[in-house]
KEKOLVO-396204 format. One record per residue (C-alpha): residue in one letter; residue number from 0; y, z, x. Coordinates in steps of 0.001 Angstrom, whole numbers, plus 500000, padded with zeros to 6 digits. Each point is the difference from the previous one (the first is absolute). Example, Ala and Ser with C-alpha at 12.3 -4.5 7.8 and 13.67 -1.06 7.14 Angstrom:
REM residues 2
[node A,0,[495500,507800,512300]]
[node S,1,[503440,499340,501370]]
***
This chain:
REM residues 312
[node X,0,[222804,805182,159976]]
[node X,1,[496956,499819,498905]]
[node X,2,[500984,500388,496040]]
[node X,3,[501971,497199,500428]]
[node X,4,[497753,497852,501495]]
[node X,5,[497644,500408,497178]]
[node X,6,[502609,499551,497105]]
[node X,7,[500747,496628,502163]]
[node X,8,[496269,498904,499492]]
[node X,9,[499885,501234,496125]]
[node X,10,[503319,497660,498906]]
[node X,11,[499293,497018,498386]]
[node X,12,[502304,497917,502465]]
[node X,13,[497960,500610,502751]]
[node X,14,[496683,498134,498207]]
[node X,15,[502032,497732,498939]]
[node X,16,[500842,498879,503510]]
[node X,17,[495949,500260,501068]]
[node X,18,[499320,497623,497356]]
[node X,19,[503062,497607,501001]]
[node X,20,[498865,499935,503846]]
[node X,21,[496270,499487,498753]]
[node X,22,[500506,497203,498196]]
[node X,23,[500126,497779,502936]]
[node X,24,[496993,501653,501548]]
[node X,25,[498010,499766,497145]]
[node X,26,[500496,495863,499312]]
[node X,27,[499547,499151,503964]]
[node X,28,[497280,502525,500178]]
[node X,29,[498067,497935,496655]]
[node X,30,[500653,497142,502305]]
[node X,31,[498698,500687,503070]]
[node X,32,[496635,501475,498071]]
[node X,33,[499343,496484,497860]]
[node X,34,[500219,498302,503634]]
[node X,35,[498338,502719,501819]]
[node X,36,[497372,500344,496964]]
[node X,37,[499194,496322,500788]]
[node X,38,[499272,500150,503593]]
[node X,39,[503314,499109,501299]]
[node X,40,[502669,502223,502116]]
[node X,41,[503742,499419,499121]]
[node X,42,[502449,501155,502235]]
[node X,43,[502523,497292,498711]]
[node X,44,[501000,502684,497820]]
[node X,45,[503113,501318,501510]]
[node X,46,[501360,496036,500162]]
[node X,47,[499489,499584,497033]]
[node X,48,[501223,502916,498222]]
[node X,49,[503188,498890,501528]]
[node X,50,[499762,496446,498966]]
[node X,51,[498959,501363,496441]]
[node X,52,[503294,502066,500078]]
[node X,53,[502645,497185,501368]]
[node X,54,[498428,496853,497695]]
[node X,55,[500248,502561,496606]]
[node X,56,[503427,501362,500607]]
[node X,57,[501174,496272,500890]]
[node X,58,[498193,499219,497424]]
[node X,59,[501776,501997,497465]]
[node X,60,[503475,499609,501992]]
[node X,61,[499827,496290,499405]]
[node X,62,[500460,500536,495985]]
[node X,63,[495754,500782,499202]]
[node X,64,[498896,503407,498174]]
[node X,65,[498617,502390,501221]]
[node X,66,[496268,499041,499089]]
[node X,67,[500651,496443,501285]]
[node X,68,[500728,502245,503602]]
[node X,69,[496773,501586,499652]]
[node X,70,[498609,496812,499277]]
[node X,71,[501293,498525,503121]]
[node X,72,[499309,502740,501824]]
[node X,73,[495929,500059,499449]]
[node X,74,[500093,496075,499725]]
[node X,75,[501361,500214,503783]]
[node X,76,[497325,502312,501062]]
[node X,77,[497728,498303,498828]]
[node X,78,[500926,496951,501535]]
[node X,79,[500122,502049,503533]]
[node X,80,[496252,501445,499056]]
[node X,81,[499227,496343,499466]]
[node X,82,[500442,499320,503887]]
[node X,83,[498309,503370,500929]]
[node X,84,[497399,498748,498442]]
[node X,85,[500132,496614,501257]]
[node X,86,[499802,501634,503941]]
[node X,87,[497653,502508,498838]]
[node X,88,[497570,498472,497487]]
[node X,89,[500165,496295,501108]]
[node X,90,[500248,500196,503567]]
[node X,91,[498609,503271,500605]]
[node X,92,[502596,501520,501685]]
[node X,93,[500275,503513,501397]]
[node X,94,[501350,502163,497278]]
[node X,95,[502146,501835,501880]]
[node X,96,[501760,497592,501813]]
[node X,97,[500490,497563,497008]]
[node X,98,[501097,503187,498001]]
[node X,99,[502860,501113,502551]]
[node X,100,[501115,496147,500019]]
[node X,101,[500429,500018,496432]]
[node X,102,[502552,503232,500336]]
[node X,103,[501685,498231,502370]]
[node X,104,[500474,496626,498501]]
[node X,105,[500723,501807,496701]]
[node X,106,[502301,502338,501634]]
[node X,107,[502067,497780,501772]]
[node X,108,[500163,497145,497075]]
[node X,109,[501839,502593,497873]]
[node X,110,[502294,500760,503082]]
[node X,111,[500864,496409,500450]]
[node X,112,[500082,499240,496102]]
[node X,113,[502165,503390,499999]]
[node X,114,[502367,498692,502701]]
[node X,115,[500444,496375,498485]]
[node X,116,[500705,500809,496071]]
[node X,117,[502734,502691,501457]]
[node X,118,[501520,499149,503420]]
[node X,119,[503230,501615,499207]]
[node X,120,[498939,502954,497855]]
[node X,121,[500561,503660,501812]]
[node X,122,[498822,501856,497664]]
[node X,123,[496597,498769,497468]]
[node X,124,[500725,498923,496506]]
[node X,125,[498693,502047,497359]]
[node X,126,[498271,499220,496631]]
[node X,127,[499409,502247,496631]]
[node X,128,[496604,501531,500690]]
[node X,129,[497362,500706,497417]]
[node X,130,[501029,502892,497955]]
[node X,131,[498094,503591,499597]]
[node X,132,[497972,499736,496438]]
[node X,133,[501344,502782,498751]]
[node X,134,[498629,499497,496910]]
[node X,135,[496747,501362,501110]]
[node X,136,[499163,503263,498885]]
[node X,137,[498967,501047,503147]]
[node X,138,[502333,502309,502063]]
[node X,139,[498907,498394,503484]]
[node X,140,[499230,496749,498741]]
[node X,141,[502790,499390,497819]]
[node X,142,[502392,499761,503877]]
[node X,143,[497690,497605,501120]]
[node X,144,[500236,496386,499716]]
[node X,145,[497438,496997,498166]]
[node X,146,[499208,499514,503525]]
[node X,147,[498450,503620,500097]]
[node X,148,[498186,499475,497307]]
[node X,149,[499006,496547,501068]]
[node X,150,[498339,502152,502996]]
[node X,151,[498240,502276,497808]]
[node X,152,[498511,497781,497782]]
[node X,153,[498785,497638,502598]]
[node X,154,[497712,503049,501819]]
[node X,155,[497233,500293,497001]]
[node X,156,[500259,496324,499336]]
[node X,157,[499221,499500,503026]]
[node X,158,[497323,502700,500041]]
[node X,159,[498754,497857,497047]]
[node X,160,[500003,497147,501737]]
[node X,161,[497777,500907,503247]]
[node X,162,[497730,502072,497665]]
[node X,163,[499567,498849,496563]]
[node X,164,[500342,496131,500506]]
[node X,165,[497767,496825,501157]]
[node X,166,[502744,498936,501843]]
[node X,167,[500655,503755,502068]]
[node X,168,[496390,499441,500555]]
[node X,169,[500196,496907,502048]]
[node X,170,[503527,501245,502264]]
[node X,171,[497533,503389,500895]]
[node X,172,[496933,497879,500507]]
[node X,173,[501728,497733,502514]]
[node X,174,[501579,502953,501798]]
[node X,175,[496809,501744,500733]]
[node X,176,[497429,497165,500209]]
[node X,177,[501537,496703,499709]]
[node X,178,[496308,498382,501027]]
[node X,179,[498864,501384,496518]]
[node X,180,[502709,498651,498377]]
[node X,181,[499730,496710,500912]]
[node X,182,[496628,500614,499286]]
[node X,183,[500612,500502,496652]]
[node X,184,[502271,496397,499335]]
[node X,185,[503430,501959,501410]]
[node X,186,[502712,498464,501531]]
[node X,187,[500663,502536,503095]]
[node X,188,[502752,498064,500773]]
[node X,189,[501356,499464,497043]]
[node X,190,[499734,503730,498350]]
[node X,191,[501736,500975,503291]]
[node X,192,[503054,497851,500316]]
[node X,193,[500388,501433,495777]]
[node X,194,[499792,502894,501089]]
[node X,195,[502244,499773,502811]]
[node X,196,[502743,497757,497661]]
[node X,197,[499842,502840,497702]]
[node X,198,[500045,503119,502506]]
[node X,199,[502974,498063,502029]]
[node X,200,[501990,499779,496029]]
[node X,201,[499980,503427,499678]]
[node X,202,[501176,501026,503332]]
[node X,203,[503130,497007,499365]]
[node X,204,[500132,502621,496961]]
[node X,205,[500096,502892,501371]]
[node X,206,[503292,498698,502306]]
[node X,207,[501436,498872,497394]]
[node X,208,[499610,503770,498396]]
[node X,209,[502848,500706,502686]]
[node X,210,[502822,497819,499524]]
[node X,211,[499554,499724,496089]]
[node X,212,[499802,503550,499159]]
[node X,213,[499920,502668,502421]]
[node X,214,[502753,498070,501184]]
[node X,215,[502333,497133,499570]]
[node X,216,[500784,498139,503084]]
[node X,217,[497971,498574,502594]]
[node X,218,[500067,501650,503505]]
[node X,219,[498350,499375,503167]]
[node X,220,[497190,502332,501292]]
[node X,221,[500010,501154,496303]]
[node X,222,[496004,499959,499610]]
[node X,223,[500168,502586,503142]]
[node X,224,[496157,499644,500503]]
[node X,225,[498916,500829,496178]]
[node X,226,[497033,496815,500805]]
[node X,227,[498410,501786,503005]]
[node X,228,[499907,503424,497547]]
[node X,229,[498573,498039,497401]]
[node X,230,[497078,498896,502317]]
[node X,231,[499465,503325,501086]]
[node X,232,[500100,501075,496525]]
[node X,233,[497204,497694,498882]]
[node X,234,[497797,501980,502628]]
[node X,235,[501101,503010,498553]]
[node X,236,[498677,499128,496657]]
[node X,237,[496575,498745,500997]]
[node X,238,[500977,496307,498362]]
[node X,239,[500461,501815,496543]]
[node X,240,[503308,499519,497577]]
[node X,241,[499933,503007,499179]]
[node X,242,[500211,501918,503035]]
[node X,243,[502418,497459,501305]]
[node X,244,[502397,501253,496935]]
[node X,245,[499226,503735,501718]]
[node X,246,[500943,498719,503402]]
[node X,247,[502957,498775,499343]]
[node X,248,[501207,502638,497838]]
[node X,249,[498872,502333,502871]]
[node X,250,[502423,497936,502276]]
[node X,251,[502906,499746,497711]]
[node X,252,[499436,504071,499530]]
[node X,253,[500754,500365,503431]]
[node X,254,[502220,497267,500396]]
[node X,255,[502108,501351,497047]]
[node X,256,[499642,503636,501217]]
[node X,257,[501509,499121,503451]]
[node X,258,[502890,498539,498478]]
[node X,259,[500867,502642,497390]]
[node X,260,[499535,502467,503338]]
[node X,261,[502246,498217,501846]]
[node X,262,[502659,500343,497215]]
[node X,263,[499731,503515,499192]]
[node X,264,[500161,501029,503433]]
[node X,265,[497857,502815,498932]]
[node X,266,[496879,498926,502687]]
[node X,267,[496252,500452,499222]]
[node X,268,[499447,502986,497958]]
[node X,269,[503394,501632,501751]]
[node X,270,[498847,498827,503278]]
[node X,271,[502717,498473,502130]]
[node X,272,[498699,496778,501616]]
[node X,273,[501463,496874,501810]]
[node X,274,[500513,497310,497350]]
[node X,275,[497452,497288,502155]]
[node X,276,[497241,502475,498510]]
[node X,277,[500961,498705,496533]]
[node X,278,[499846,496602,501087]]
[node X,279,[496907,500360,501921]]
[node X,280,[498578,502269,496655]]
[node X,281,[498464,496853,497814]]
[node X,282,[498700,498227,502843]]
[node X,283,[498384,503052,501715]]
[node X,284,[498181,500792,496611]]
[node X,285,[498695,496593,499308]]
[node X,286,[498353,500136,503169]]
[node X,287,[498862,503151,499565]]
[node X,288,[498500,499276,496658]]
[node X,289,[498743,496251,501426]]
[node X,290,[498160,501997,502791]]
[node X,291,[498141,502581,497559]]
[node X,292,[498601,496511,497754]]
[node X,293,[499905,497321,502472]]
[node X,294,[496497,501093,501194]]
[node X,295,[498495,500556,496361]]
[node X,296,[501672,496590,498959]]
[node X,297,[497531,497356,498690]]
[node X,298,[501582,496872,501183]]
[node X,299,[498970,496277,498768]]
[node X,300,[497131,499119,502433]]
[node X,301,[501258,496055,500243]]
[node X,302,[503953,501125,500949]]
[node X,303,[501632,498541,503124]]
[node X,304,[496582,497930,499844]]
[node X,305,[500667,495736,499849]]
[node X,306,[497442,498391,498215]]
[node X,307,[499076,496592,500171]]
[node X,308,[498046,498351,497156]]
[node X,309,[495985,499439,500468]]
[node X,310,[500181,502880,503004]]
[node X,311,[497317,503100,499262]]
***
């Protein structure tokens, strides 16, 4: 019924859920918009979300805290945005292609890394995740992890970053006119393959996010395409932190609102409907919602561009 559909939306437990699924989307999205913001497309994402999430739960399985797991995590994705940058940056390599490699290296390292530390294990281990600060005097906040937070802080800092610093200066300059920048004594090169390092971290991160608090085990297919909505998210937020926080809020909204559907049983607004149209629900509105700002988006002028040094 419809009453019941809107006391669903009201309870707390329902934002609390958006916020959980966000939290993911929010650090890959940051990522993908320093590399993007830079000139430089990075559809090794997905791999290494799932690299991010295997090498921090191992990580923390093998005796290491939590933080140490994070640590790994980013340290691993940045390695893996190392080599992006290698194919894209020093050989001039096409994005794309050099982008899908990455997932699939990174993808299928973690398999075989997976398969070899546990030949005989049915089941996955588990580890003690991070805990909910409950502490906080927030009521949504408070269920939410340091991970969470972690997210949150990182959007105006990086705001600050890209707007308010010498060095966001440089990453924009080289992803709309790297000729100027290099103009100007700039390493194109070398502010991209930062960038890159440091985008490619935070996506590690954002795996991570999975298997050491939203959950506490490593599975396969358990990124489930979260880096190829991050990359649509970036579009959705014109290259800005701050909208990508709003897009993937948005998506966890609808994510979370599918799921709380599907348990009640109640349908949309008392509407009985097949339960693929919850599944389909998140997906169908971030297109939607991609569509109505893809054409107003101001994208980096330099991105998917190679640049060579001393070329005009």
């Amino acid at each position: 019924m419809l009453t019941e559909t809107l006391d669903l939306l009201a309870a707390a437990p329902f934002w609390v859920a958006v916020l959980r699924i966000a939290t993911p989307l929010v650090l890959g999205t940051l990522g993908v918009l320093l590399c993007e913001r830079a000139g430089v497309l990075n559809l090794g994402i997905e791999g290494i979300m799932v690299a991010g999430a295997f090498v921090g739960w191992l990580a923390v399985y093998q005796g290491a805290g939590l933080w140490a797991g994070v640590l790994a995590a980013a340290a691993v994705g940045a390695l893996f945005g190392l080599l992006h940058a290698l194919l894209t940056v020093g050989l001039a390599l096409s994005q794309h292609v050099a982008g899908l490699g990455i997932t699939l290296l990174a993808s299928s390292l973690a398999s075989y890394a997976y398969r070899v530390s546990f030949p005989k294990v049915d089941s996955p281990p588990t580890i003690e995740p991070f805990a909910p600060m409950a502490a906080l005097p927030l009521p949504v906040l408070n269920a939410q992890t340091p991970l969470t937070l972690l997210a949150l802080l990182l959007v105006p800092a990086i705001g600050w970053l890209l707007y308010r610093t010498p060095a966001g200066l440089a990453l924009r300059m080289v992803g709309e006119n790297p000729a100027a920048a290099e103009g100007q004594g700039l390493s194109v090169a070398g502010v991209r393959t930062a960038a890159i390092a440091a985008g490619s971290a935070l996506m590690g991160v954002a795996g991570a996010f999975l298997t050491l608090s939203a959950f506490n085990a490593f599975y396969f297919n358990m990124v489930n395409g979260r880096g190829w909505v991050c990359v649509a998210l970036v579009v959705f937020a014109s290259w800005r932190p701050g909208k990508a926080l709003l897009g993937a809020l948005l998506f966890g909204f609808f994510d979370a609102l599918q799921l709380r559907l599907q348990q009640s049983g109640h349908g949309v607004f008392g509407l009985d409907v097949p339960y693929q149209f919850y599944l389909m629900l998140p997906y169908a509105m971030a297109i939607v919602a991609l569509v109505l700002v893809a054409r107003r988006a101001a994208y980096p002028q330099a991105l998917m561009k190679p640049y060579r040094r001393g070329e005009r």
